[in-house]
N, C-alpha and C positions, 0 to 999 in steps of 0.2 A: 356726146350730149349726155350730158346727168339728169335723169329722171327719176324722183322719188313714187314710189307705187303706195298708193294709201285709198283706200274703200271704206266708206262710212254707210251703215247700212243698221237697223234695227230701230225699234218701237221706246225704247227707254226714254227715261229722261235724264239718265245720268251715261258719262262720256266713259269709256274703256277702252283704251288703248290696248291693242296685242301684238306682242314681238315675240316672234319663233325663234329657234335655233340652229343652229349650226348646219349649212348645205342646204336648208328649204327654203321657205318662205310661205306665205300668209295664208294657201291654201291649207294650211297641217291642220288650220281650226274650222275644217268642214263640217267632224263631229259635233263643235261646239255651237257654231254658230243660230241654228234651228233652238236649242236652249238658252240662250244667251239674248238674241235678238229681240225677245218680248220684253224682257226688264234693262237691256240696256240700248244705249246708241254703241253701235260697234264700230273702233277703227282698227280695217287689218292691212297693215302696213308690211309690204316687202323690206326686210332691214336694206341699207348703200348697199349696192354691188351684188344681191341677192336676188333671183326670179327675174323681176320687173322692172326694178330699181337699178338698173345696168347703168354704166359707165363712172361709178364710182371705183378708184383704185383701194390700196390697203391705206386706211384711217384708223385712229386712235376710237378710244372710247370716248374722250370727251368731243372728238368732232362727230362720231355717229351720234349722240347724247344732242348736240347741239343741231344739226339738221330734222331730228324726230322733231323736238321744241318748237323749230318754225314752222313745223305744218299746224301741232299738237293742239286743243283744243285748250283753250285755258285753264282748267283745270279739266282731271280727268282722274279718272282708276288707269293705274300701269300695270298690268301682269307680263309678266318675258317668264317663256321657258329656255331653262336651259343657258346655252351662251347668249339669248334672252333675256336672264334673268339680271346677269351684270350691266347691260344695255339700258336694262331698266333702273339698275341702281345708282347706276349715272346720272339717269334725270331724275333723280328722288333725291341724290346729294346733292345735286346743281342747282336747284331748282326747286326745293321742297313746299316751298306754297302752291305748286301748283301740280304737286299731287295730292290728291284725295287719299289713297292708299296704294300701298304696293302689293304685289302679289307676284312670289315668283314661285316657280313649276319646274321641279328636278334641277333646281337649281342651287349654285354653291359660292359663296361670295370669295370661296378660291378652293377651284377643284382639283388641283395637284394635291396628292400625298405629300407630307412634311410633319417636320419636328415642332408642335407650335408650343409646347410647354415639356419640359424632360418626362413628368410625368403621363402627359395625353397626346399621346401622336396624332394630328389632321387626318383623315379619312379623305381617302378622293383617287385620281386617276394618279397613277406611277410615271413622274416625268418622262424618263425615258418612252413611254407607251403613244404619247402626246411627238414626241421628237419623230417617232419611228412612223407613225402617218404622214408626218411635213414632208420627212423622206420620203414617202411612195407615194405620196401626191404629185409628186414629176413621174414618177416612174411608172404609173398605172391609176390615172386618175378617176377612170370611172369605177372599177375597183375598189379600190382607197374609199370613194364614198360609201360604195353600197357595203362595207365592211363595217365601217363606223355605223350606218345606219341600226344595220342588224344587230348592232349590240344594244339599240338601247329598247330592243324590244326582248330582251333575252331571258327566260324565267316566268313568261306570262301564258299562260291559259290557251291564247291566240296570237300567241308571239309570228308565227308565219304572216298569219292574214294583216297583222300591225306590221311588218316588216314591209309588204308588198305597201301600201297604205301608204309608207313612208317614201320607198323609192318610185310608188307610180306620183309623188306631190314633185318630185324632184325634176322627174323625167317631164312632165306637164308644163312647163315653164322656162324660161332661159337658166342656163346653167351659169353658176358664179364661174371668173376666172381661177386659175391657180391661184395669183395671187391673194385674192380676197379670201379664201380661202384658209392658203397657209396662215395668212394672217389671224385670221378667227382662231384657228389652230392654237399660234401663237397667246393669244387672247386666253383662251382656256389655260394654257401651262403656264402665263405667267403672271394675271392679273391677280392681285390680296384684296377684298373689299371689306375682310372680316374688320380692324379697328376701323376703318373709314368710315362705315356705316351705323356706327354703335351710337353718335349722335344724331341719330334722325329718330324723330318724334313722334313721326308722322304714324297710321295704323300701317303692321306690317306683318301679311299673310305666307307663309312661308307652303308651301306644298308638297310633299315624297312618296315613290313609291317604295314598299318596302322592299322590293326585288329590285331595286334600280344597280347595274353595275358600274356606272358610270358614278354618282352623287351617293354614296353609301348611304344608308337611313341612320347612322351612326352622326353623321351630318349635322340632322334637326335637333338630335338630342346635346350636343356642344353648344349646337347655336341656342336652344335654350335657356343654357348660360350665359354667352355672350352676350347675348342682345334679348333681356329680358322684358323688355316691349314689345318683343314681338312673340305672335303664336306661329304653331305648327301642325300639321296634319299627316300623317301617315298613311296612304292607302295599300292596305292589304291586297296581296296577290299583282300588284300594279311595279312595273317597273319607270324605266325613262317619261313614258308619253305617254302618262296617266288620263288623260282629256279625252286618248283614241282608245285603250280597253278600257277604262270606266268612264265614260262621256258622260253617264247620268249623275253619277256620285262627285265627276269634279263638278259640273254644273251649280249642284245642290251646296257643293263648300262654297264657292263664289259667291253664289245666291247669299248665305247664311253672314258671312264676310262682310258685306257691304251690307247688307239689312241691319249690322250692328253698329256698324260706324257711325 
């Protein structure tokens, strides 16, 4: 049985959609939420095949794209962190009336390392490093994850106590299968959304920590260029999962974000 997980909760008057990343699900915005809940309606949505949302196999992006939309509130604010973020860029391509604004968080509209002009090399994760997880994900799954976790707390202040934070939202909830998994895996090494998205109109919040090892902050400053309709934010001292070691300062960007639009 396919069940989507989706919790609508807060005082707002405007609708914000959140999609987590990679291995968790909708608990990760525990920090957030207490800040977030006064000025918005909140929907936190376990992604297919993720926590709650079990019995979903390995899907494309336009059919996870297309399952969020039939729950989705008619229009709404999208934020996805992380493999999040493309989740989100899906239904802002797909769909662009009926997002308000986008908002993504450590995230990369193609996180693989590559050649994208002779002169400026793409910033991002080394194919090979993406291939060598898919592999040890048969091999030593529980592992596998808590590895990948721990990097994207790596560089921060409180990187332990974020890393525990990470794997106790994991451990709390049903575990994705391999498949869904490798597939998301997949997802990261091989999805491009950088010219896909360069025609969208719509307001687009971009968000980085500058220690992030995973989305190099080298990232915001291309996309800059590429898609100069949208902004960018950089948090100092902050890596991957910027929301958990500065809960107050991402708050206050969201907040400032939509207050403009």
């Amino acid at each position: 049985m396919t069940a989507l997980y989706w919790q609508t909760l807060g005082e707002g008057d405007r609708d914000l959609v959140l999609l987590h990343g990679w291995g968790l699900n909708a608990e990760v915005w525990g920090c957030s939420v207490a800040r977030l809940a006064p000025h918005f309606r909140l929907h936190l949505v376990d992604l297919p095949g993720y926590g709650r949302s079990q019995g979903y196999g390995a899907l494309s992006l336009p059919q996870m794209a297309e399952i969020l939309l039939a729950r989705a509130p008619a229009q709404a604010y999208w934020l996805g962190w992380s493999l999040g973020g493309l989740v989100a860029g899906q239904v802002a391509w797909m769909q662009p009336e009926r997002v308000m604004g986008l908002i993504t968080v450590a995230s990369s509209p193609c996180f693989t390392a590559q050649s994208f002009t002779a002169q400026t090399p793409w910033p991002g994760i080394l194919p090979e490093v993406l291939s060598r997880f898919q592999q040890q994900l048969n091999e030593d799954f529980k592992r596998t994850v808590e590895r990948f976790l721990a990097l994207q707390t790596l560089g921060t202040e409180s990187a332990r106590q974020d890393a525990r934070q990470l794997k106790t939202v994991v451990l709390n909830q049903p575990i994705p299968s391999v498949e869904v998994l490798d597939n998301g895996l997949e997802m990261l090494r091989t999805v491009d959304q950088r010219q896909q998205l360069i025609s969208l109109t719509l307001p687009i919040l971009r968000v980085y920590g500058a220690l992030d090892g995973l989305v190099p902050r080298k990232v915001a400053h291309q996309l800059d260029e590429l898609w100069p309709n949208s902004a960018s934010v950089v948090i100092p001292k902050a890596a991957h999962a910027p929301f958990i070691s500065h809960p107050e300062e991402f708050a206050r960007i969201i907040h400032q974000f939509v207050a403009a639009v």
